[in-house]
PAMI-769612 format. One record per residue (C-alpha): x, y, z; residue in one letter. Coordinates in steps of 0.25 Angstrom, whole numbers, plus 2048, in hexadecimal, padded with zeros to 3 digits. Layout:
<atoms>
XYZA...
</atoms>
This chain:
<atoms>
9C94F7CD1X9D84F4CD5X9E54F5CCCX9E74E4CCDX9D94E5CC8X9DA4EBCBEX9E74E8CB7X9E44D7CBBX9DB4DACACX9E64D6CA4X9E94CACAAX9DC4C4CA7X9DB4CBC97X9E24C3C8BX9E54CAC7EX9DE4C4C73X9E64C7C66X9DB4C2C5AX9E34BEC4EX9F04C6C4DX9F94C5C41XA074CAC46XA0F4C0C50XA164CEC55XA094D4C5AXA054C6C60XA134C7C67XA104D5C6BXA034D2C71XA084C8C79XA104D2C7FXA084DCC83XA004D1C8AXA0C4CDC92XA104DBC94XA014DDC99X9FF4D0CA2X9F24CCC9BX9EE4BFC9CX9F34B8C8FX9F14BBC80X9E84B3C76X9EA4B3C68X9E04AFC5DX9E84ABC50X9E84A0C46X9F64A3C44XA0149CC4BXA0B4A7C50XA184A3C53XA1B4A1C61XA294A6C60XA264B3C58XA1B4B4C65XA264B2C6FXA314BBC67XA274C9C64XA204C8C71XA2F4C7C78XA2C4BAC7FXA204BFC86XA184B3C7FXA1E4ABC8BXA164B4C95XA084B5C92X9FE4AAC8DX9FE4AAC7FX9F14A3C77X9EF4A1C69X9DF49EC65X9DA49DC55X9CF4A5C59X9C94B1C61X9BC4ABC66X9C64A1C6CX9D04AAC73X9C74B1C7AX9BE4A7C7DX9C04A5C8BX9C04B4C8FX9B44BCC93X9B74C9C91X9BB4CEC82X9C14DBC7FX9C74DFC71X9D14EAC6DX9CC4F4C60X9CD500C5BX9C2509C5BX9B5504C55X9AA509C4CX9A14FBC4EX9954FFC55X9934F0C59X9A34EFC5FX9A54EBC6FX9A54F8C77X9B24FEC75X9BD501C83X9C8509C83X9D6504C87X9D850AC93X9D0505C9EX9CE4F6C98X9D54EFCA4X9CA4F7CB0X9BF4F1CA6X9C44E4CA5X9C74E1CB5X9BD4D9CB7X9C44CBCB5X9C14C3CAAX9CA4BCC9EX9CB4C8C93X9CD4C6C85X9D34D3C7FX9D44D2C70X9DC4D8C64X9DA4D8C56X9E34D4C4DX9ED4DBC46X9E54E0C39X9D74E2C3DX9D74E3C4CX9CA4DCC53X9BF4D7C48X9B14D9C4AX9AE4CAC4FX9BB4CCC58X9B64D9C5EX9A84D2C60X9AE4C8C6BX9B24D5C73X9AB4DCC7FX9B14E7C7DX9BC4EEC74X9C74F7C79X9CC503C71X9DB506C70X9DA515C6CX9E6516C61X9E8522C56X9DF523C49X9EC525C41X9F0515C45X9E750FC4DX9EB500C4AX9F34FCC56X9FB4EFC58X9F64E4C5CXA024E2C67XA014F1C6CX9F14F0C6CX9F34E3C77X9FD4EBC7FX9F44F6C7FX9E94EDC83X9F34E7C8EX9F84F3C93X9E84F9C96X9E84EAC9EX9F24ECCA6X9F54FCCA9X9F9500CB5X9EB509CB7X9E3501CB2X9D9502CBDX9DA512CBDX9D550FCADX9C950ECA6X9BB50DCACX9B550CCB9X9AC4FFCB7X9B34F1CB0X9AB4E9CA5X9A64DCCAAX9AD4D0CA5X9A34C9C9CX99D4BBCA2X99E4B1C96X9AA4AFC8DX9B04B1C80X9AD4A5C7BX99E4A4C81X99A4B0C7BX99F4ADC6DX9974A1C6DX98C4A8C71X98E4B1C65X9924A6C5DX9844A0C5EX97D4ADC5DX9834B0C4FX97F4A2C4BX9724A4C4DX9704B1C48X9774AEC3CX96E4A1C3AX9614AAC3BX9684B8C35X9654C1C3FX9644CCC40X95E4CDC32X9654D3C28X9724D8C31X97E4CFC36X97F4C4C40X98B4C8C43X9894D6C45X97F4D1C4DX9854C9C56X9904D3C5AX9864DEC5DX9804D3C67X98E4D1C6CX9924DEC6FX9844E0C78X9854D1C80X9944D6C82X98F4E2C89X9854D8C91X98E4CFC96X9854C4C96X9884B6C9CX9844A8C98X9764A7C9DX9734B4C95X97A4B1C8AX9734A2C88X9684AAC8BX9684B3C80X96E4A9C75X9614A1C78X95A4AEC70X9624ACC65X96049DC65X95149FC66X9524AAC59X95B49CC52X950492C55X94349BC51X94C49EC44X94D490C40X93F48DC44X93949AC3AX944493C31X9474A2C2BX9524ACC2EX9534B9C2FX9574C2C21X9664BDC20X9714C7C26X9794D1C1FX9864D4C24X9864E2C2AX9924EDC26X9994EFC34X9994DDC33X9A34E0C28X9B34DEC2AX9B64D6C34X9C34DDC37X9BF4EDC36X9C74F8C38X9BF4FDC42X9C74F2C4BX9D44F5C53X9DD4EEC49X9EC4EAC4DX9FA4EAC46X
</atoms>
């Protein structure tokens, strides 16, 4: 695997910043992106930044990059196959396998548009957030402070993207880029919550739980349409003979790592 190779990553990865507060570190992201020559930035808000506060903290560097502003996650990243999130350590047994920084641009070399996302300022990624993810990547920071900026984590991100050894970094062996999209898998999901919700299973434990347990192992199997389709027929089957017995299973109880959407066991940004 050649040099162009590798370091031609960045120029197919967009920085997905999901609901940050401070127009500075907005600005500051941007940045880092131009600096880096990734693809473009998206940004999930239903907050309307000021353009000029954008243009004057990112030091004009809003003009060089493409900018996109989406209300949602599901929706910024729904066109991207690959998706990787930034966090600190974590704790969550049923978390995306976790990365270290270095090496992330020699995994990543097989081409396909990447979504890399940051969490917002105060909680860093949430659980549901963190459940879109393939993959997590660990940027190792001191116990004494470990909350980074959310500017400084992008250009962190960026620089791993675009160093000048990134083909000399990391493992032998790149992941395969998944084969279906953002946007079809989380309607797969979508419909997989539903109907587990509508007959509550599993019994007694959480859909939701659930569900991003299921995720994390189809993540790893990389499934493509057919397959999928194939194994959402199973869940449809379990909906129908539900209705037909016209009972459902013990009602669910929310389980204790379901809790807190937005825990501290998450890489959070200042």
């Amino acid at each position: 695997m050649g040099y162009s190779e590798v370091t031609n990553v960045r120029e197919q990865v967009y920085a997905i910043l999901c609901h940050p507060a401070d127009v500075r570190n907005v600005a500051g992201a941007v940045r880092a992106v131009v600096n880096a020559g990734l693809a473009g930035i998206r940004v999930a808000t239903k907050f309307n930044f000021d353009e000029q506060d954008l243009q004057c903290y990112s030091s004009g560097a809003m003009s060089f990059t493409d900018v996109a502003f989406y209300p949602t996650v599901h929706e910024a990243i729904a066109d991207c196959p690959r998706v990787i999130g930034t966090s600190r350590r974590l704790r969550d047994p049923d978390a995306p396998p976790e990365w270290p920084a270095a090496g992330l641009a020699k995994r990543l070399a097989e081409p396909t548009r990447t979504a890399l996302l940051f969490g917002c300022e105060r909680t860093g990624l949430t659980r549901s957030e963190l459940a879109l993810c393939s993959a997590v990547v660990h940027i190792p920071t001191t116990d004494l402070f470990p909350s980074m900026n959310l500017a400084h984590a992008v250009a962190c991100m960026s620089y791993e993207l675009a160093r000048p050894d990134a083909a000399l970094v990391g493992p032998e062996s790149m992941e395969s880029a998944p084969k279906l999209s953002a946007a079809a898998r989380d309607a797969f999901y979508s419909r997989i919550t539903d109907i587990c919700s509508s007959i509550s299973y599993p019994p007694g434990r959480s859909t939701d739980a659930f569900v991003r347990r299921l995720r994390k192992i189809l993540h790893r199997a990389n499934l493509n349409q057919s397959e999928l389709s194939m194994l959402g027929g199973l869940f449809r089957e379990m909906e129908r003979l539900g209705q037909l017995s016209g009972t459902t299973l013990a009602a669910s109880e929310p389980e204790n790592d379901d809790r807190n959407e937005g825990s501290d066991t998450h890489q959070d940004h200042q």
